[in-house]
C-alpha positions as CSV (number, residue, x, y, z in Angstrom):
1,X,-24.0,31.1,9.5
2,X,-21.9,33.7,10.6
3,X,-19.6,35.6,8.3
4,X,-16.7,34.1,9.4
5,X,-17.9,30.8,9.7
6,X,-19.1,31.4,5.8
7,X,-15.7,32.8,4.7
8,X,-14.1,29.5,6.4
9,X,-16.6,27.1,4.2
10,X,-16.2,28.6,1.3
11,X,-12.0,28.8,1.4
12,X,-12.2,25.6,2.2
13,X,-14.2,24.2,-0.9
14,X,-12.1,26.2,-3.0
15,X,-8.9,24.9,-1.7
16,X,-10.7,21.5,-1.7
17,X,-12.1,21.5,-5.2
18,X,-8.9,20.0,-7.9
19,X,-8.0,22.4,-10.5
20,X,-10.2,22.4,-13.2
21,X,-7.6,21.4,-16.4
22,X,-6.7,18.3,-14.3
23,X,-10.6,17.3,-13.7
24,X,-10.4,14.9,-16.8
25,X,-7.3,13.7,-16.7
26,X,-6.3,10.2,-14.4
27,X,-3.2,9.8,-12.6
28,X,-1.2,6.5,-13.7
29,X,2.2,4.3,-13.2
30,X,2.7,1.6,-16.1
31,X,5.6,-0.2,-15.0
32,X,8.2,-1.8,-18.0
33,X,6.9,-5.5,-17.3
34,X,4.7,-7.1,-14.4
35,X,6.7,-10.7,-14.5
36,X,10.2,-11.1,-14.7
37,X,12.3,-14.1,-14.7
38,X,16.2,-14.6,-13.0
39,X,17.8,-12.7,-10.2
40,X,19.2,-8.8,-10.1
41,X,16.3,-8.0,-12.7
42,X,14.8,-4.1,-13.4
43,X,11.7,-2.9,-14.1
44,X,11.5,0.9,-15.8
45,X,8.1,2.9,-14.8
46,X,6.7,5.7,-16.1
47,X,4.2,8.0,-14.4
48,X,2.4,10.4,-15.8
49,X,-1.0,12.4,-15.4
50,X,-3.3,12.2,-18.9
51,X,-6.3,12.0,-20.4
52,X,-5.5,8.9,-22.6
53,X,-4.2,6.7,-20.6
54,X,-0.8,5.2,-20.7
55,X,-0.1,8.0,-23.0
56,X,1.7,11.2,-22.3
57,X,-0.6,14.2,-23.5
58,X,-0.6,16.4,-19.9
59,X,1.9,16.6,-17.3
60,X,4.1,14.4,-15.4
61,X,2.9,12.5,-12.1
62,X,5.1,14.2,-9.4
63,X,7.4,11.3,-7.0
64,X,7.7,13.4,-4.0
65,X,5.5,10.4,-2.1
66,X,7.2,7.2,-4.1
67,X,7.3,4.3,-1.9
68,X,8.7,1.2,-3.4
69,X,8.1,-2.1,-1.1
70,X,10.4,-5.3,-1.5
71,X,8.9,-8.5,-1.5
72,X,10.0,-8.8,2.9
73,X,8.2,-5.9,3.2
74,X,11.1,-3.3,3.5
75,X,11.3,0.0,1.4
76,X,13.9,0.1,-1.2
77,X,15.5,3.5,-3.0
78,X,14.2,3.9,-6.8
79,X,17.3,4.3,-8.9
80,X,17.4,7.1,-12.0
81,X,14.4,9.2,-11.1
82,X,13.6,11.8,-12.9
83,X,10.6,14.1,-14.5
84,X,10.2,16.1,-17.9
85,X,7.7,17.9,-19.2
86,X,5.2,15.0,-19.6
87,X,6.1,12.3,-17.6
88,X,8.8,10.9,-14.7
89,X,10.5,7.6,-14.7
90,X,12.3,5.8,-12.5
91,X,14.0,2.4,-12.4
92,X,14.0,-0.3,-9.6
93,X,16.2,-3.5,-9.2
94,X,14.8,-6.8,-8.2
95,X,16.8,-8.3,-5.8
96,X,14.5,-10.6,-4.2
97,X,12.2,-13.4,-5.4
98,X,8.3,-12.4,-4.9
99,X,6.1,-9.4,-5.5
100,X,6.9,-5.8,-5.1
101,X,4.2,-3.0,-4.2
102,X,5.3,0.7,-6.1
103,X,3.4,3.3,-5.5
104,X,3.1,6.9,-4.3
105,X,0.6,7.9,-1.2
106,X,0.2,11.2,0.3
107,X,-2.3,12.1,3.3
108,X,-2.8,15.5,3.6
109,X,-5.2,18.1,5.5
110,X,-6.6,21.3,4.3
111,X,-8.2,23.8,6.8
112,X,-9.5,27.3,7.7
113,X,-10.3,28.4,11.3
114,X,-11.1,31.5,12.8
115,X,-8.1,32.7,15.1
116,X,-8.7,36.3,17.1
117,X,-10.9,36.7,14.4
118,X,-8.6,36.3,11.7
119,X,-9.1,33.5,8.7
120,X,-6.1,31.5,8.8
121,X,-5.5,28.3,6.5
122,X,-3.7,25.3,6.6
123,X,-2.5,22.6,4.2
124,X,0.2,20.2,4.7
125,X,0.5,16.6,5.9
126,X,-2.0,14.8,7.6
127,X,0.1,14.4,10.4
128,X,1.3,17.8,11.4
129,X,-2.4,19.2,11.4
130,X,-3.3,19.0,15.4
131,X,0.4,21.1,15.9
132,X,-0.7,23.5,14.0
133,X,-4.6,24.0,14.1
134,X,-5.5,25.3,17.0
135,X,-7.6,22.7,18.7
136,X,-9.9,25.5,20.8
137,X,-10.5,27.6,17.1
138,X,-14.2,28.8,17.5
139,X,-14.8,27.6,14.3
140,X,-13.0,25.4,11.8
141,X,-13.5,23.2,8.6
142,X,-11.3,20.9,7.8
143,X,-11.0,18.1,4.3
144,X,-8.7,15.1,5.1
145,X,-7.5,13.4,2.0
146,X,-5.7,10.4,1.7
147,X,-4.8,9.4,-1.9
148,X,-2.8,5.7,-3.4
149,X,-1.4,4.8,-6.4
150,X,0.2,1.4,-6.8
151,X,1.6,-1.3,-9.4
152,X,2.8,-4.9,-8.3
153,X,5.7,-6.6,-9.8
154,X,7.0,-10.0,-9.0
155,X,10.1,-11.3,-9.6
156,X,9.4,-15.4,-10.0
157,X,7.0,-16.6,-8.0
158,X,4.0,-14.2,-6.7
159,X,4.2,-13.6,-2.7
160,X,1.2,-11.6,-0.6
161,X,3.8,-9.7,2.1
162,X,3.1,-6.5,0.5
163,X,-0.3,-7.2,0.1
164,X,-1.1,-6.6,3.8
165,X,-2.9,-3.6,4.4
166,X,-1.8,-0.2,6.8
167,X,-4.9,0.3,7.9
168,X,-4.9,4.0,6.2
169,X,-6.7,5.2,3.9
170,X,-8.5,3.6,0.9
171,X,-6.6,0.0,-0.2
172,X,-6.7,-2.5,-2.6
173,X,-6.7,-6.1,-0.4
174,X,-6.4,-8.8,-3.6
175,X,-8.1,-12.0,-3.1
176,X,-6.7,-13.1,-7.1
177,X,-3.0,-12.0,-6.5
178,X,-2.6,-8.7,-9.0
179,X,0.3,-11.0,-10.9
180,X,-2.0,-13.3,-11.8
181,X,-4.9,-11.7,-14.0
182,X,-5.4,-13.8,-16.7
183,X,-8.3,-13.0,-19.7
184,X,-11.4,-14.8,-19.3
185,X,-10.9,-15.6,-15.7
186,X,-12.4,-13.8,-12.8
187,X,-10.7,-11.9,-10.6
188,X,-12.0,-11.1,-7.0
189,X,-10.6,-8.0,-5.2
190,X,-11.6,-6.4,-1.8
191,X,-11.3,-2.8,-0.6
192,X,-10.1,-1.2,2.9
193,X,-11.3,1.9,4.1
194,X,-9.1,2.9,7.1
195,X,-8.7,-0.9,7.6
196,X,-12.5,-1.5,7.5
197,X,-14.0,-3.3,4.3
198,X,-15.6,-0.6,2.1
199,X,-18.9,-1.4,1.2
200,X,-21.3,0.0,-1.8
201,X,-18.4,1.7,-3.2
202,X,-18.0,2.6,-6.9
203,X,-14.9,1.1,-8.6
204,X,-14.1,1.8,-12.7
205,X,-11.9,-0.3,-14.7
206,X,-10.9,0.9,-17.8
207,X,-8.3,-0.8,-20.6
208,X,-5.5,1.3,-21.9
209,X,-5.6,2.0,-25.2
210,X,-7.7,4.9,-25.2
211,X,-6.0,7.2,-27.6
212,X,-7.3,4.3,-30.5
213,X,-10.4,3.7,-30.0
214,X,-14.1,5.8,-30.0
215,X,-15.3,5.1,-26.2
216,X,-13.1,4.3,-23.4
217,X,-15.0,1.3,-22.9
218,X,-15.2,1.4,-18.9
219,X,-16.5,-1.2,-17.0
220,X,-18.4,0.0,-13.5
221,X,-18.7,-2.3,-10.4
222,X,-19.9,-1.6,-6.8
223,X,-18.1,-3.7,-3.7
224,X,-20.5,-5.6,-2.0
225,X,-20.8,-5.6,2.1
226,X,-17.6,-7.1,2.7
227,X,-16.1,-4.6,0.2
228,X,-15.3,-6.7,-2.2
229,X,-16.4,-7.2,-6.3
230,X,-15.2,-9.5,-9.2
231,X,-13.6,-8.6,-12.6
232,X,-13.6,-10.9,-15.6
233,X,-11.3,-9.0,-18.0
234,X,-12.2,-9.7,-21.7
235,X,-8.7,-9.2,-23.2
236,X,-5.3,-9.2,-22.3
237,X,-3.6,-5.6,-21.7
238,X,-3.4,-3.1,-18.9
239,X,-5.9,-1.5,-17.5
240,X,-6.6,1.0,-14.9
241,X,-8.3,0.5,-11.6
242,X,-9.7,3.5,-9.2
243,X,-11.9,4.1,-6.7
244,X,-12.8,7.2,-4.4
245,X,-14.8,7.6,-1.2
246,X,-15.9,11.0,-0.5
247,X,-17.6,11.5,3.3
248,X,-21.3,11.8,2.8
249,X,-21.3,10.0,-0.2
250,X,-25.0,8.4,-0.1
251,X,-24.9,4.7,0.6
252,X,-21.2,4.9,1.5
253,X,-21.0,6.5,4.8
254,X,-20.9,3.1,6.7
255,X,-17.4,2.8,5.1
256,X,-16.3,5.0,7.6
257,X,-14.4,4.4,10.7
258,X,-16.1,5.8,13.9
259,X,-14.0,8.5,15.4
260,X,-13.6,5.7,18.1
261,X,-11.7,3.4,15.8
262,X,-9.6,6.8,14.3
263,X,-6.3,6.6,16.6
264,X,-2.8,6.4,16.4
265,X,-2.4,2.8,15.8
266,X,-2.5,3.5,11.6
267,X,0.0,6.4,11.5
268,X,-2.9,9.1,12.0
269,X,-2.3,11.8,13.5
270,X,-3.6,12.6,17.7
271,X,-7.5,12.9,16.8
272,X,-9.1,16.7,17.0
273,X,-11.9,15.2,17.9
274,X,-13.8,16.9,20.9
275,X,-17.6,18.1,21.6
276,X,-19.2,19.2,18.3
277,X,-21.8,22.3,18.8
278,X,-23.6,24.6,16.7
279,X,-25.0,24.0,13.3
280,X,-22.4,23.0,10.6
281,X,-22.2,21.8,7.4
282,X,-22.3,18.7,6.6
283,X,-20.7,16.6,3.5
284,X,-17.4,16.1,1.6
285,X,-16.0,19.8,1.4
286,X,-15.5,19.7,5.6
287,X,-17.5,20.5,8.3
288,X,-17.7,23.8,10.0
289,X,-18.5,23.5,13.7
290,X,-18.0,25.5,16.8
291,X,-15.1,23.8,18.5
292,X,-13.0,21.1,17.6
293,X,-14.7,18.9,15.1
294,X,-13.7,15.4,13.3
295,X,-12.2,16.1,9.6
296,X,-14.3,15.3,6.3
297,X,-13.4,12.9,4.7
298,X,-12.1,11.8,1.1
299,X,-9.9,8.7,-0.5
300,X,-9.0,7.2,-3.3
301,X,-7.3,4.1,-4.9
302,X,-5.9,3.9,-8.3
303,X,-4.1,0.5,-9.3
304,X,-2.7,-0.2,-12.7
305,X,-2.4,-4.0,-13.8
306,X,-1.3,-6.2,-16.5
307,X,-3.9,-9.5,-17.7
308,X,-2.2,-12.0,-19.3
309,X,-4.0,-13.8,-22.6
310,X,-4.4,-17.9,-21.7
């Protein structure tokens, strides 16, 4: 590996790699109430990043990507946003009957490439990557993340509208509505990578409460070959759902789209796809190629949701 082609793989892993005081914590929305009753209803959220969860011990969960998704589908303006030291809260009024998707997602690129041989560097969205990469660099790695964050809450009866995936990224696709967890029940739930059922994928589930108690009492499950596992939740509360795919994860790399099925079609970006040469790396921190090269890949899912006692 040349030395520019080395200084590009390792800027890239650096600027890949999460900062190391936010390793432990886990990102989180815990909305006021999952189930309401009656029309013009709100729900309060709070979102926060922490290490106990549903506690406020770190720093507050940014809202620069909220999206909040009435029942029909349509996106709706949060009211009273606002962030303090350890955690942002907003409200949002229920003006229609069914279930609501809230959540923040961000899809973002990071690169290096050589230009004139100069290291240059990109981050941004997703999106404005191919306007701004050169697509004839001689060499360039580049880390596409995609990251979602949701909570569902229905206003009477539970509807599946919102449910329907974008085909982006990784998503949660319910079989057992999210408003209706109840304890001692199972619960089935499928995940989407990219609009393609993730299989042998590693999903933890983990009750809130962690502040009182010894062990954080996770529970571990891996999605079968249509991507999808069961949950039989042991007590009522909230818990927290999340899963991440990382390209070149061992048993998980069939979860990926071909760069065939990669298009427009799901909001991505024009592919930089082209005729991969040379000897590259290989693996989740990007791939440095000569010549335009598909992106490596990483996404994750985090859901928080409420289980009802009998």
């Amino acid at each position: 590996m040349t030395n520019s082609r080395f200084a590009i793989a390792a800027s890239l892993a650096l600027a890949c790699a999460p900062p190391l005081s936010v390793q432990a914590h886990r990102a989180w929305m815990l909305p006021s109430s999952t189930i309401v009753s009656g029309s013009g209803a709100w729900v309060t959220v709070d979102a926060a990043v922490s290490n106990d969860l549903f506690y406020f011990d770190h720093q507050p969960l940014r809202l620069e990507s909220l999206l909040v998704l009435a029942p029909d589908g349509t996106p709706l303006k949060a009211d009273n946003i606002s962030t303090g030291r350890y955690r942002s809260t907003f409200d949002v009024r229920l003006t229609q009957q069914g279930t609501y998707k809230i959540g923040s997602v961000s899809d973002t690129a990071v690169a290096s490439y050589d230009e004139h041989g100069q290291l240059k560097h990109f981050q941004g969205a997703w999106a404005d990557l191919a306007k701004a990469v050169p697509v004839d660099a001689p060499a360039r790695a580049v880390q596409r993340t995609t990251t979602r964050l949701e909570i569902f809450v229905t206003a009477g009866k539970p509807t599946d509208t919102v449910l329907a995936p974008t085909g982006a990224g990784l998503e949660l696709v319910p079989v057992t509505h999210p408003n209706d967890l109840v304890d001692g029940e199972a619960a089935t739930f499928g995940l989407l990578l990219d609009g393609r059922p993730a299989p042998n994928l590693g999903v933890e589930v983990i009750p809130g409460g962690i502040r009182y108690r010894d062990q954080p009492n996770e529970r571990r499950y891996t999605t079968d070959g249509n991507g999808r596992f069961t949950i039989t939740f042991d007590e009522p509360g909230m818990y927290w759902m999340h899963a991440t795919y990382q390209d070149g994860d061992a048993g998980r790399r069939q979860a990926s789209p071909s760069a065939g099925a990669r298009g427009r079609g799901n909001g991505q970006a024009p592919p930089l796809a082209g005729r991969p040469g040379g000897a590259g790396g290989r693996g989740g921190r990007g791939r440095v190629l000569e010549g335009p090269v598909q992106p490596g890949r990483r996404a994750s899912y985090t859901a928080t949701l409420e289980v009802l006692p009998q």
